[in-house]
N, CA and C atoms as a LAMMPS dump frame, in Angstrom:
ITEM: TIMESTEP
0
ITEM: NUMBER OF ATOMS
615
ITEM: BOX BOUNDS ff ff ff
-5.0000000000000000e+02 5.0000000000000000e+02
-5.0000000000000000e+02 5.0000000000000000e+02
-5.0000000000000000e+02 5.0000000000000000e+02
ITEM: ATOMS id mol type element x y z
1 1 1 N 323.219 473.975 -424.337
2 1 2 C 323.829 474.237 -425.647
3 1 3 C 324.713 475.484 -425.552
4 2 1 N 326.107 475.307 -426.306
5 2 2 C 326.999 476.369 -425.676
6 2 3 C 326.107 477.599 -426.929
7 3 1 N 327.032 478.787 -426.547
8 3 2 C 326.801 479.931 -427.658
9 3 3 C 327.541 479.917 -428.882
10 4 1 N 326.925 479.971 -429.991
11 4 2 C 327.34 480.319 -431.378
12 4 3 C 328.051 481.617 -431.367
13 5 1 N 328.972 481.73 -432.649
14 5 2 C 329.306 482.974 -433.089
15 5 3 C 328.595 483.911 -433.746
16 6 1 N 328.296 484.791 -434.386
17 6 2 C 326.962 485.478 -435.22
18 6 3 C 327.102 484.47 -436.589
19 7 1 N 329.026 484.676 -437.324
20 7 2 C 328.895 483.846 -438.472
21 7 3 C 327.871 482.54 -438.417
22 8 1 N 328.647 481.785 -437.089
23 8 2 C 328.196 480.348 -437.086
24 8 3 C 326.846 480.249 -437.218
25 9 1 N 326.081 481.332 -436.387
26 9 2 C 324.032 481.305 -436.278
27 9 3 C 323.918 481.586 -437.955
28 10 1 N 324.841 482.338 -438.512
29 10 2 C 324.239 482.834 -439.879
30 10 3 C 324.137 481.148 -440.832
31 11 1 N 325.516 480.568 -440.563
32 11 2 C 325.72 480.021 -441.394
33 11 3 C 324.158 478.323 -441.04
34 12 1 N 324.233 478.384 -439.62
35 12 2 C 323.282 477.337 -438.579
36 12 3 C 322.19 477.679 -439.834
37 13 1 N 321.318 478.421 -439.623
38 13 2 C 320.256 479.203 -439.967
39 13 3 C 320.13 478.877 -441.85
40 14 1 N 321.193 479.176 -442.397
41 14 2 C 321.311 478.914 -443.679
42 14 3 C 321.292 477.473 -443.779
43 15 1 N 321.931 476.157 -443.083
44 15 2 C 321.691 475.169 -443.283
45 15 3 C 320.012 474.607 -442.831
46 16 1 N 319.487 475.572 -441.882
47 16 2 C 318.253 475.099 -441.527
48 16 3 C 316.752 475.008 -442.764
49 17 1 N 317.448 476.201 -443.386
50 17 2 C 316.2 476.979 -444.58
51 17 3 C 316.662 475.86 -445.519
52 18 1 N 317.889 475.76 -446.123
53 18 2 C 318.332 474.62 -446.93
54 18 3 C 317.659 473.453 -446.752
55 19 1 N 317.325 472.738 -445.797
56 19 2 C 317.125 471.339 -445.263
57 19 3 C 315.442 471.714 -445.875
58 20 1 N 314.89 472.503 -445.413
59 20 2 C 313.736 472.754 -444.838
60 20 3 C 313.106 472.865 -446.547
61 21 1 N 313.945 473.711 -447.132
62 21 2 C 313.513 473.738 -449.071
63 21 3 C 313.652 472.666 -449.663
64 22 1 N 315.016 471.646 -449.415
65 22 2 C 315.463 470.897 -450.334
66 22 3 C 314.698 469.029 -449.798
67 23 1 N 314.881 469.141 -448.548
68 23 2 C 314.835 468.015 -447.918
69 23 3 C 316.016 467.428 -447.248
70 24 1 N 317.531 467.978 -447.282
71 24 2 C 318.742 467.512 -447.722
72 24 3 C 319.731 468.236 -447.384
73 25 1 N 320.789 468.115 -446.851
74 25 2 C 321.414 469.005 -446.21
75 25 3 C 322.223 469.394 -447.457
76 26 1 N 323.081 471.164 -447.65
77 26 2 C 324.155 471.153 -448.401
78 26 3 C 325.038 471.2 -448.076
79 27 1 N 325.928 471.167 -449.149
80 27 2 C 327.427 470.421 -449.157
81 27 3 C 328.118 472.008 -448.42
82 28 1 N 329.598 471.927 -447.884
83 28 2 C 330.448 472.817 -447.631
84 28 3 C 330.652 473.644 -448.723
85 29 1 N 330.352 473.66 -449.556
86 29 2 C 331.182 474.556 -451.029
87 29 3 C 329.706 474.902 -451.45
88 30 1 N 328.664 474.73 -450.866
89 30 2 C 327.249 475.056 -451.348
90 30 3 C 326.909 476.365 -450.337
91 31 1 N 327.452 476.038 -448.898
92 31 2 C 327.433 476.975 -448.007
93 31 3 C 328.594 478.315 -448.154
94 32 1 N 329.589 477.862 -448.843
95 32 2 C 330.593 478.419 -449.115
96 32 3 C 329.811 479.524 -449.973
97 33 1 N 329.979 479.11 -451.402
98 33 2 C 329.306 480.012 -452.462
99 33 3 C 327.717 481.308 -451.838
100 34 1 N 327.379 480.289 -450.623
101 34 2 C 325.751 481.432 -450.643
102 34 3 C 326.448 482.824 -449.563
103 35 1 N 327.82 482.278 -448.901
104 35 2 C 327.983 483.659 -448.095
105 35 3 C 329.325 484.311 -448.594
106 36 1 N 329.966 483.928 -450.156
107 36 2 C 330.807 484.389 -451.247
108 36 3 C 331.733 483.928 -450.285
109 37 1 N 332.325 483.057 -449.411
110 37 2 C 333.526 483.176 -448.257
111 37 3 C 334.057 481.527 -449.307
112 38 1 N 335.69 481.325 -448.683
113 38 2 C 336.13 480.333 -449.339
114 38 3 C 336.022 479.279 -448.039
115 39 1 N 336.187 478.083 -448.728
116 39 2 C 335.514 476.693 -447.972
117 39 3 C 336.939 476.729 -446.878
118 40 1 N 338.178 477.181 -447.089
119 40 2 C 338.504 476.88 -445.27
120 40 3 C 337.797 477.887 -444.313
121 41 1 N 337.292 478.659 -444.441
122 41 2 C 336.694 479.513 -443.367
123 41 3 C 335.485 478.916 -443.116
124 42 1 N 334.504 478.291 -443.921
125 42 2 C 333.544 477.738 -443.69
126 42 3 C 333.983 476.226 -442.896
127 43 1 N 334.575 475.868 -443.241
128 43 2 C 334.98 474.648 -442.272
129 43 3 C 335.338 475.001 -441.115
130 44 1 N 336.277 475.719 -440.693
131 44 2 C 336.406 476.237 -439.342
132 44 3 C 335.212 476.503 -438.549
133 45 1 N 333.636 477.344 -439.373
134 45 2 C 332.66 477.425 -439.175
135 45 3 C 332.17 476.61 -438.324
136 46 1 N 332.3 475.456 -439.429
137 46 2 C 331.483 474.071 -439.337
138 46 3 C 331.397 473.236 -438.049
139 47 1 N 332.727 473.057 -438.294
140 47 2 C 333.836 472.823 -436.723
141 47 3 C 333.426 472.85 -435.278
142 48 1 N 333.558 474.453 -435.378
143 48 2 C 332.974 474.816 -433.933
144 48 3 C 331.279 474.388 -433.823
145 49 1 N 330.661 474.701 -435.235
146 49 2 C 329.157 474.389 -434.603
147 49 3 C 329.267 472.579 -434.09
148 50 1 N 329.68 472.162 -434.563
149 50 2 C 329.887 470.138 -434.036
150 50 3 C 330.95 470.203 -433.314
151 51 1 N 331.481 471.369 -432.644
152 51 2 C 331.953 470.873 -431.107
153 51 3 C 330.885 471.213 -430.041
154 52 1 N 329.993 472.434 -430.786
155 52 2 C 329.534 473.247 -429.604
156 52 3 C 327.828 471.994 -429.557
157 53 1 N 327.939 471.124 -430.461
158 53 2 C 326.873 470.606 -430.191
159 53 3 C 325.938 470.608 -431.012
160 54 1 N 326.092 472.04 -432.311
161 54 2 C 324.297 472.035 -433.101
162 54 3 C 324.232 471.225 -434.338
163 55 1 N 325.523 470.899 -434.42
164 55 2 C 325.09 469.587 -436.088
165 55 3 C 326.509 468.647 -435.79
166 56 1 N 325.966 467.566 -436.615
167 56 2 C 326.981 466.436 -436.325
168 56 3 C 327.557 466.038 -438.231
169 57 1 N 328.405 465.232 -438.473
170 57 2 C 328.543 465.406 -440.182
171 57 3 C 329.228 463.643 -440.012
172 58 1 N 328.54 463.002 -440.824
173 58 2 C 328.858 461.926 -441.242
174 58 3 C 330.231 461.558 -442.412
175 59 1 N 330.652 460.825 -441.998
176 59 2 C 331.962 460.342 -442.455
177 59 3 C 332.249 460.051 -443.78
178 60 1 N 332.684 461.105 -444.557
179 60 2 C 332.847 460.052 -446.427
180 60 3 C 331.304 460.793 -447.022
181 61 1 N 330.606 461.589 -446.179
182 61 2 C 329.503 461.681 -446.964
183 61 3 C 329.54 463.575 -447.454
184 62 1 N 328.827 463.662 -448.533
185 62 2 C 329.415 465.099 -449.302
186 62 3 C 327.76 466.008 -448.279
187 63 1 N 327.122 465.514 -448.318
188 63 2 C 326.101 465.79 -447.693
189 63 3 C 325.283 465.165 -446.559
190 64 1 N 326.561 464.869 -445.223
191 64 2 C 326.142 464.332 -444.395
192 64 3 C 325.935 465.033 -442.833
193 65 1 N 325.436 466.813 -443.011
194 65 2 C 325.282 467.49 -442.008
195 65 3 C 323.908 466.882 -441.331
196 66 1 N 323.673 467.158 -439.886
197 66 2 C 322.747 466.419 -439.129
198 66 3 C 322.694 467.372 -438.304
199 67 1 N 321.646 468.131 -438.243
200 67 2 C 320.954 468.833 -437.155
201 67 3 C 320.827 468.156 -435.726
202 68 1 N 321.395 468.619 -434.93
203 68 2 C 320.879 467.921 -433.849
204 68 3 C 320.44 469.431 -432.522
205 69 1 N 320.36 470.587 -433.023
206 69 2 C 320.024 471.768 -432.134
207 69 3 C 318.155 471.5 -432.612
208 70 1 N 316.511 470.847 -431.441
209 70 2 C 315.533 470.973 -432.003
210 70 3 C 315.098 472.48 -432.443
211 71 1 N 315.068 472.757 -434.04
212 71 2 C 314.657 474.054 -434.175
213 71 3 C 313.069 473.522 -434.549
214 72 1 N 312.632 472.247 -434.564
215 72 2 C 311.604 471.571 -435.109
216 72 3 C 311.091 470.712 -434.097
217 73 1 N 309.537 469.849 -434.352
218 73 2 C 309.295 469.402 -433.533
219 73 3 C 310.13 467.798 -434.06
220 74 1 N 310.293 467.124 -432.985
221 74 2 C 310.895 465.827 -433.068
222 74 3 C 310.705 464.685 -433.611
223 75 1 N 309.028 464.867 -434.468
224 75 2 C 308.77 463.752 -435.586
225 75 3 C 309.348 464.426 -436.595
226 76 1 N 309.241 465.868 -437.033
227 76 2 C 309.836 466.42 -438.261
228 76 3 C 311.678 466.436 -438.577
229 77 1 N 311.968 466.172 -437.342
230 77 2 C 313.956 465.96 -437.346
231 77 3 C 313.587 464.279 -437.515
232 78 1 N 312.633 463.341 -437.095
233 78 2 C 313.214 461.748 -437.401
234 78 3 C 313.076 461.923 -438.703
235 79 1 N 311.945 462.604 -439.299
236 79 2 C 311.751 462.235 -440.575
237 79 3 C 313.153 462.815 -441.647
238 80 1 N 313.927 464.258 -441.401
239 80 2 C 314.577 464.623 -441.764
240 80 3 C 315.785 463.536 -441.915
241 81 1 N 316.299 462.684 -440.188
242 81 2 C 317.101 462.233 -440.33
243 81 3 C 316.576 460.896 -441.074
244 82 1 N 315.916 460.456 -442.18
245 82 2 C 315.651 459.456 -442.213
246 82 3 C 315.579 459.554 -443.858
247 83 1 N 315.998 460.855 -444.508
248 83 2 C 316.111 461.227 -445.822
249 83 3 C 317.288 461.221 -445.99
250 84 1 N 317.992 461.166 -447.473
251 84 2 C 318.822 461.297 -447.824
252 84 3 C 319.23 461.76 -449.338
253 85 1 N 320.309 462.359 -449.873
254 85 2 C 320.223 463.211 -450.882
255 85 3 C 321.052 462.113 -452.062
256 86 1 N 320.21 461.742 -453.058
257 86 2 C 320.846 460.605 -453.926
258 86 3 C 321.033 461.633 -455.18
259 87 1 N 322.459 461.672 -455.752
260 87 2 C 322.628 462.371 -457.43
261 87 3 C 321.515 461.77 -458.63
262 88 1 N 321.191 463.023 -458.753
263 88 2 C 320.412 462.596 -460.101
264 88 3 C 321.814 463.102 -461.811
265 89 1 N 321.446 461.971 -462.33
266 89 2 C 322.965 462.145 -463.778
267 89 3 C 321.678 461.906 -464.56
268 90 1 N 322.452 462.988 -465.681
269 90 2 C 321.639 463.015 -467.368
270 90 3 C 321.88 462.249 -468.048
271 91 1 N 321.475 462.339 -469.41
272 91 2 C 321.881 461.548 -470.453
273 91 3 C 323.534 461.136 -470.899
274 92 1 N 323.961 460.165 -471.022
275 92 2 C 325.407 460.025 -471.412
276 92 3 C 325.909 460.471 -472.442
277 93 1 N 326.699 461.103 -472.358
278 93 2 C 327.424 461.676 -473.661
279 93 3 C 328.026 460.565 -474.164
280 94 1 N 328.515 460.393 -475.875
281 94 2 C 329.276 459.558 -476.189
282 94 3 C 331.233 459.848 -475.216
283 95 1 N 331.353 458.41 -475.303
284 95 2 C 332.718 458.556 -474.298
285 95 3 C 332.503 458.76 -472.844
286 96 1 N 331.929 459.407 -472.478
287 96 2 C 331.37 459.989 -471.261
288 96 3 C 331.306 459.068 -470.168
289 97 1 N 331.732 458.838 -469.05
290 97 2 C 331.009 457.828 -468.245
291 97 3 C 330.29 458.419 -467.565
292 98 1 N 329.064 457.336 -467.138
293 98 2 C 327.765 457.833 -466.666
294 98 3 C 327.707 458.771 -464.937
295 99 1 N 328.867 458.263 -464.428
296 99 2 C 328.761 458.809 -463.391
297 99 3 C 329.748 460.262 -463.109
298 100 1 N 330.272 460.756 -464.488
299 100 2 C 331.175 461.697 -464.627
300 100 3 C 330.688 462.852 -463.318
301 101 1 N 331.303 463.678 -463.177
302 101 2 C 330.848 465.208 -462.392
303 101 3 C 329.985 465.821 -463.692
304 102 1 N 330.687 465.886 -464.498
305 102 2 C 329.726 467.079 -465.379
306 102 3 C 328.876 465.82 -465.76
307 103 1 N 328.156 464.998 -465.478
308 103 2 C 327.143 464.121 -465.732
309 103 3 C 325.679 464.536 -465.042
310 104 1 N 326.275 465.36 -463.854
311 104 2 C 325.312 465.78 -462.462
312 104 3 C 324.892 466.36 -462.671
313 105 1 N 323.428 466.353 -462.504
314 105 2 C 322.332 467.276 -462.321
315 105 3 C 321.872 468.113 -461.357
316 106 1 N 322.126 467.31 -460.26
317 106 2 C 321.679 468.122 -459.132
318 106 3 C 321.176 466.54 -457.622
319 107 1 N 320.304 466.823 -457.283
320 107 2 C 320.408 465.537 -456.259
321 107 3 C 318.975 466.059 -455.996
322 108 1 N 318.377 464.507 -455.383
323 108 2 C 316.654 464.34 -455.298
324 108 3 C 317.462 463.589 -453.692
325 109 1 N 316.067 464.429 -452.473
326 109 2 C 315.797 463.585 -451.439
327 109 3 C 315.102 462.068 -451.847
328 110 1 N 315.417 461.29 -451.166
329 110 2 C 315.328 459.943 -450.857
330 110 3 C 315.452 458.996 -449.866
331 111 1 N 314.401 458.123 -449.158
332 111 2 C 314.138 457.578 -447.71
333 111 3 C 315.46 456.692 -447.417
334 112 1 N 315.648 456.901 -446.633
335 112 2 C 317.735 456.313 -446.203
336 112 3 C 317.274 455.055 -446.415
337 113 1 N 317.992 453.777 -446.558
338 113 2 C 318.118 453.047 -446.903
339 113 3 C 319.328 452.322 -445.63
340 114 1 N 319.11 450.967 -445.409
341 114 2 C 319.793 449.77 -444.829
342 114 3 C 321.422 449.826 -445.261
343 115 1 N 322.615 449.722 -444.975
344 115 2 C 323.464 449.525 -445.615
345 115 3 C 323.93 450.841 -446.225
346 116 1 N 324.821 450.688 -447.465
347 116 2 C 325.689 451.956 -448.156
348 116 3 C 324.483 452.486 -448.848
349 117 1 N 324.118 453.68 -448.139
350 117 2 C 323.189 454.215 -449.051
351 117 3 C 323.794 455.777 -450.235
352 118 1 N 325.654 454.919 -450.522
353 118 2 C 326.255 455.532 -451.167
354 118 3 C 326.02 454.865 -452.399
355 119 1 N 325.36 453.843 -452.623
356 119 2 C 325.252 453.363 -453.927
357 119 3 C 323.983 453.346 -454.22
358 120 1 N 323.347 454.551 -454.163
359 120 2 C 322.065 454.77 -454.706
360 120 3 C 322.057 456.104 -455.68
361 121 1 N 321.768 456.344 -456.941
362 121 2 C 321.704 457.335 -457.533
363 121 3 C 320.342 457.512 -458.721
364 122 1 N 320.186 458.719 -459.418
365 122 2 C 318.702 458.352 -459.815
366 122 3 C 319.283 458.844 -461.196
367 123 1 N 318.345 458.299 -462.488
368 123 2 C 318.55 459.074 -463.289
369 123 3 C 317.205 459.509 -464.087
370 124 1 N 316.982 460.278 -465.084
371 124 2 C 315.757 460.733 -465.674
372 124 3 C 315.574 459.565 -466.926
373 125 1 N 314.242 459.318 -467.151
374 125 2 C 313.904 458.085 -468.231
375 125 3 C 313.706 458.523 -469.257
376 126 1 N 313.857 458.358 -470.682
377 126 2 C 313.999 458.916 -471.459
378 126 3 C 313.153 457.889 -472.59
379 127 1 N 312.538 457.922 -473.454
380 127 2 C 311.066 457.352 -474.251
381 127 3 C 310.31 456.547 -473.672
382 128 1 N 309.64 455.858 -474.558
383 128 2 C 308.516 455.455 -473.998
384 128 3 C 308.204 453.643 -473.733
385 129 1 N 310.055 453.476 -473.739
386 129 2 C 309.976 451.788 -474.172
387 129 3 C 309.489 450.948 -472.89
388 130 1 N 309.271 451.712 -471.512
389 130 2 C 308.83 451.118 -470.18
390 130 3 C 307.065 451.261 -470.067
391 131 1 N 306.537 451.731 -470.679
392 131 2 C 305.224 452.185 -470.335
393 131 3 C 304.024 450.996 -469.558
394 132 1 N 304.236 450.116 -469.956
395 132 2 C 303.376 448.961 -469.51
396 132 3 C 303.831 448.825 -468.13
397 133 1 N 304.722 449.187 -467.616
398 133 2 C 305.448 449.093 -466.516
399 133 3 C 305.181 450.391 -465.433
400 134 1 N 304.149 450.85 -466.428
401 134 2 C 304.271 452.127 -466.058
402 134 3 C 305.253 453.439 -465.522
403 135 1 N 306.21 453.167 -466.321
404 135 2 C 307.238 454.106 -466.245
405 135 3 C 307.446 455.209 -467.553
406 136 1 N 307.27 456.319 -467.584
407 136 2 C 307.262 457.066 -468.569
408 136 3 C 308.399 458.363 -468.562
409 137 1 N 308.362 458.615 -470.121
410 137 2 C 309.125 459.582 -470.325
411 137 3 C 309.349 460.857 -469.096
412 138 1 N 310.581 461.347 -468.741
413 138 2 C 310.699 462.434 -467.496
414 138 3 C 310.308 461.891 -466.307
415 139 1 N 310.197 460.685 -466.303
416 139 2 C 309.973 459.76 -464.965
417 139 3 C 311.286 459.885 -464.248
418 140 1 N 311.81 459.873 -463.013
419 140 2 C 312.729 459.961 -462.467
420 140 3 C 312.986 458.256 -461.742
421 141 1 N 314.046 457.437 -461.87
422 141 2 C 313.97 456.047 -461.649
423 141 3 C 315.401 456.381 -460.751
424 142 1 N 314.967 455.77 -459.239
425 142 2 C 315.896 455.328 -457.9
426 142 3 C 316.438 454.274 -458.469
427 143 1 N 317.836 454.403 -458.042
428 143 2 C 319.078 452.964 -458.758
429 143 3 C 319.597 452.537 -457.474
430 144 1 N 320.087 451.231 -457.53
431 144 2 C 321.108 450.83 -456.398
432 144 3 C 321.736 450.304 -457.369
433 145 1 N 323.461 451.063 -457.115
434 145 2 C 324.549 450.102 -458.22
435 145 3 C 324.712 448.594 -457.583
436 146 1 N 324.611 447.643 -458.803
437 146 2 C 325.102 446.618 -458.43
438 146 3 C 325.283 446.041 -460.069
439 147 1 N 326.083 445.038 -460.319
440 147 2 C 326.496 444.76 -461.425
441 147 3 C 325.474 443.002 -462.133
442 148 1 N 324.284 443.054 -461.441
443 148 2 C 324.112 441.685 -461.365
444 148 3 C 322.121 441.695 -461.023
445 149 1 N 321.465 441.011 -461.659
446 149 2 C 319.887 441.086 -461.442
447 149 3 C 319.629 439.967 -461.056
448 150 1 N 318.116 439.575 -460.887
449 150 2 C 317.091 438.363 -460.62
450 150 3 C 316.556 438.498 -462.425
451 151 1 N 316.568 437.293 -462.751
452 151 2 C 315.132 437.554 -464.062
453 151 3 C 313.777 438.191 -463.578
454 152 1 N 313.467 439.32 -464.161
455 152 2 C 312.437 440.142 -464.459
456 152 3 C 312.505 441.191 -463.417
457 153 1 N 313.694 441.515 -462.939
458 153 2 C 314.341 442.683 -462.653
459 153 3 C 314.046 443.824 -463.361
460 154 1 N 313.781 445.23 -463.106
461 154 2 C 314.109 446.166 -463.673
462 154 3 C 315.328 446.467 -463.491
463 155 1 N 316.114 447.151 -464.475
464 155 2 C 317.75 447.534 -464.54
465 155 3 C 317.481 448.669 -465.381
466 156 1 N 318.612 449.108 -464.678
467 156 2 C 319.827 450.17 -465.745
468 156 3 C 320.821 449.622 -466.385
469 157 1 N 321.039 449.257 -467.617
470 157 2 C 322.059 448.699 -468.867
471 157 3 C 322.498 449.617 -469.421
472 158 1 N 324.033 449.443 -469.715
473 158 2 C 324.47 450.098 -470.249
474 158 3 C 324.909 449.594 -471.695
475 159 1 N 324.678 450.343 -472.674
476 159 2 C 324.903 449.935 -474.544
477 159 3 C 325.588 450.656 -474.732
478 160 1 N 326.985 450.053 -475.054
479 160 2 C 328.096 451.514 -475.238
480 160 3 C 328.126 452.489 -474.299
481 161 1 N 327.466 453.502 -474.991
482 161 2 C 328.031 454.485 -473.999
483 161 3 C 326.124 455.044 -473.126
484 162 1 N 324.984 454.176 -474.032
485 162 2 C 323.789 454.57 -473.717
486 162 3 C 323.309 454.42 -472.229
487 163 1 N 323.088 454.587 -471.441
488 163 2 C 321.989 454.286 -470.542
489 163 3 C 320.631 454.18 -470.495
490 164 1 N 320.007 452.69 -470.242
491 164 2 C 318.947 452.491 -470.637
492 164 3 C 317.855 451.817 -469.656
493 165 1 N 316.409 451.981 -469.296
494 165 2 C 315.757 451.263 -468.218
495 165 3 C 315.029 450.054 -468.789
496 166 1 N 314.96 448.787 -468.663
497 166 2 C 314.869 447.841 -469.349
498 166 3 C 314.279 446.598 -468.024
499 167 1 N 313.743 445.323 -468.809
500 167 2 C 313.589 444.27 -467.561
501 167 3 C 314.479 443.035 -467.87
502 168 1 N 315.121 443.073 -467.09
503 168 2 C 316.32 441.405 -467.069
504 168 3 C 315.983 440.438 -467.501
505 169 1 N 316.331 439.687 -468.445
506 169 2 C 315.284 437.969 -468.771
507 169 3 C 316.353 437.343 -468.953
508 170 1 N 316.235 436.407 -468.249
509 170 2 C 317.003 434.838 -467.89
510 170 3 C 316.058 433.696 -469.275
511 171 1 N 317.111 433.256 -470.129
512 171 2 C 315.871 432.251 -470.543
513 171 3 C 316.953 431.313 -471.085
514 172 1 N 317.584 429.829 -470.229
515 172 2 C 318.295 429.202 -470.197
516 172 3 C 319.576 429.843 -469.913
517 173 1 N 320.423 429.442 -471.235
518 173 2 C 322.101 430.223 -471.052
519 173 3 C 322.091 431.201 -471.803
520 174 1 N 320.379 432.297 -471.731
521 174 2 C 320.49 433.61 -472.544
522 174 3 C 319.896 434.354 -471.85
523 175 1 N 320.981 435.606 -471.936
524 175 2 C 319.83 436.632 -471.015
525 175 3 C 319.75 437.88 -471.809
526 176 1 N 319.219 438.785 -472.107
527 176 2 C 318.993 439.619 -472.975
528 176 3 C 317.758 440.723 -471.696
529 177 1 N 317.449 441.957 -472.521
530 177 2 C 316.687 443.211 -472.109
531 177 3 C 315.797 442.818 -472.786
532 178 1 N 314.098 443.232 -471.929
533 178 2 C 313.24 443.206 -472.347
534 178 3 C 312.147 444.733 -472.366
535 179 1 N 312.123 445.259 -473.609
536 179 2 C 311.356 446.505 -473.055
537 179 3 C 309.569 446.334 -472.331
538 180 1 N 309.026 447.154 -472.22
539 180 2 C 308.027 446.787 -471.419
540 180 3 C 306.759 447.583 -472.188
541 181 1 N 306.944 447.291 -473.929
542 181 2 C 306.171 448.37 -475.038
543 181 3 C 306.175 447.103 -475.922
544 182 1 N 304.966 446.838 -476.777
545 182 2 C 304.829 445.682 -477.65
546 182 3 C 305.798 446.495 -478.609
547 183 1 N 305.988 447.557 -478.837
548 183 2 C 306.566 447.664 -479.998
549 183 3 C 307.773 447.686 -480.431
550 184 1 N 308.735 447.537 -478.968
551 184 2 C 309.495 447.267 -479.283
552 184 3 C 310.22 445.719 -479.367
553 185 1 N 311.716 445.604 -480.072
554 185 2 C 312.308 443.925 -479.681
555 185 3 C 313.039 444.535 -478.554
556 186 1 N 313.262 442.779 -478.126
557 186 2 C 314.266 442.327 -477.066
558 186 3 C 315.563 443.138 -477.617
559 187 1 N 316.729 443.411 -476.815
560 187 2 C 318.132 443.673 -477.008
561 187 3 C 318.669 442.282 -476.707
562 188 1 N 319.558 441.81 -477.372
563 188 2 C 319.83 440.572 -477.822
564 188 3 C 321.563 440.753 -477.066
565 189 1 N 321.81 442.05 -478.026
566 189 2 C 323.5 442.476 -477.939
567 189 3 C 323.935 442.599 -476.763
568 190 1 N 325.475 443.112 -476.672
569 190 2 C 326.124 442.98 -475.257
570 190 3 C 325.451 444.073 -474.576
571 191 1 N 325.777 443.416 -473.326
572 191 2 C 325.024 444.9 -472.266
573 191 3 C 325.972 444.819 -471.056
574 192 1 N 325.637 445.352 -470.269
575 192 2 C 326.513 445.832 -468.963
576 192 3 C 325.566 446.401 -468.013
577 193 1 N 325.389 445.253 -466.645
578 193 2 C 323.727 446.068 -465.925
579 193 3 C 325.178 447.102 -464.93
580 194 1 N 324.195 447.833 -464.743
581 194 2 C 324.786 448.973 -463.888
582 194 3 C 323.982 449.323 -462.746
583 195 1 N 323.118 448.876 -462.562
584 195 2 C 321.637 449.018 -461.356
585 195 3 C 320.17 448.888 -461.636
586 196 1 N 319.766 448.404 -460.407
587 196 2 C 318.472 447.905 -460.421
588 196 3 C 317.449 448.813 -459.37
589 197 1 N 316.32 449.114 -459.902
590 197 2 C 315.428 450.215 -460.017
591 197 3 C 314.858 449.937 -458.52
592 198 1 N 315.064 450.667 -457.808
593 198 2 C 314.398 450.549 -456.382
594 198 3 C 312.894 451.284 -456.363
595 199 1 N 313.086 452.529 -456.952
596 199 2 C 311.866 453.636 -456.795
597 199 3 C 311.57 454.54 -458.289
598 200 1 N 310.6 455.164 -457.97
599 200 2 C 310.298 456.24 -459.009
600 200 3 C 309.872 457.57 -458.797
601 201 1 N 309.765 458.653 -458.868
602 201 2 C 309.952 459.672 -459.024
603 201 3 C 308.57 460.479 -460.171
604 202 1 N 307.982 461.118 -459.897
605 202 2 C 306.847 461.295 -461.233
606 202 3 C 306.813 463.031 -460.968
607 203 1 N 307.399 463.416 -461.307
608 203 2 C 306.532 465.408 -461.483
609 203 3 C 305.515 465.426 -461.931
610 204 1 N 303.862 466.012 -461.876
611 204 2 C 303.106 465.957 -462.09
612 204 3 C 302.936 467.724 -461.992
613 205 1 N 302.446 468.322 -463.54
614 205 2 C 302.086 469.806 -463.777
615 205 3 C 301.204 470.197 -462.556
């Protein structure tokens, strides 16, 4: 392994503690901001460390740095490389689209996935209309965009401008949302699926 610069070990070192807190590598403008320097100097950084060998950066991805110097033992880097950092988005503002920038919350690690695991994003659940399903309020729900379900799918629908977690029902040439709470009705009205629920997420006090 060739030699680093001091910046480059500083900056190495800062992506290592990052990974190691978050699960997840950060972005260039994340590394930027923690050593006050502007993002072309940090890229130049970057650069030399993935010529000299200690991280590699995936293509199109905002957070696709890859350790490859072992500062760890070698089940703890598969497992690293085998995570990935999916956006978690809030509630929709009216007008708003759901996947806006100022929509972003921040980003949750998540086990990589087969295929574009660019179309995975999470969002927070909001009442109590999933519960039988056991999905509850401040539940965190894994999405894969796709525009299209199976009957009795869980989805993300969109109502206007709402985002909502709901189960798909096929019943002849009608398909409508089904909540997963006696108390509530079916949604009958137009909808728009936007993704279907891979995982969940639970914070526990």
């Amino acid at each position: 392994m060739k030699t680093i610069s001091p910046k480059q070990q500083k900056i190495y070192d800062f992506i290592k503690s990052f990974m190691k807190a978050n699960n997840y590598p950060p972005t260039f403008r994340e590394i930027a901001v923690n050593f006050r320097d502007n993002l072309g100097t940090v890229q130049v950084a970057m650069k030399g460390l993935i010529k000299k060998g200690y991280i590699e950066k995936g293509e199109g991805l905002a957070r696709g740095i890859i350790l490859t110097h072992k500062f760890e033992n070698p089940e703890a880097l598969r497992i690293k490389s085998a995570t990935q950092a999916v956006p978690l988005y809030g509630n929709v503002a009216a007008g708003e689209p759901i996947f806006a920038d100022s929509n972003l919350q921040g980003y949750l690690p998540f086990a990589a996935l087969k295929g574009n695991d660019e179309n995975v994003f999470c969002l927070r659940v909001v009442g109590d209309s999933m519960i039988e399903k056991g999905i509850f309020e401040n539940d965190v729900v894994f999405v894969r965009k796709q525009s299209s379900a199976d009957d009795g799918s869980i989805v993300i629908a969109l109502l206007g401008d709402e985002a909502t977690v709901k189960i798909f029902k096929k019943d002849r040439n009608k398909v409508y949302l089904k909540p997963a709470n006696s108390r509530y009705k079916n949604i009958q009205g137009p909808f728009e699926i936007i993704g279907k629920v891979i995982g969940l997420k639970r914070e526990i006090d």
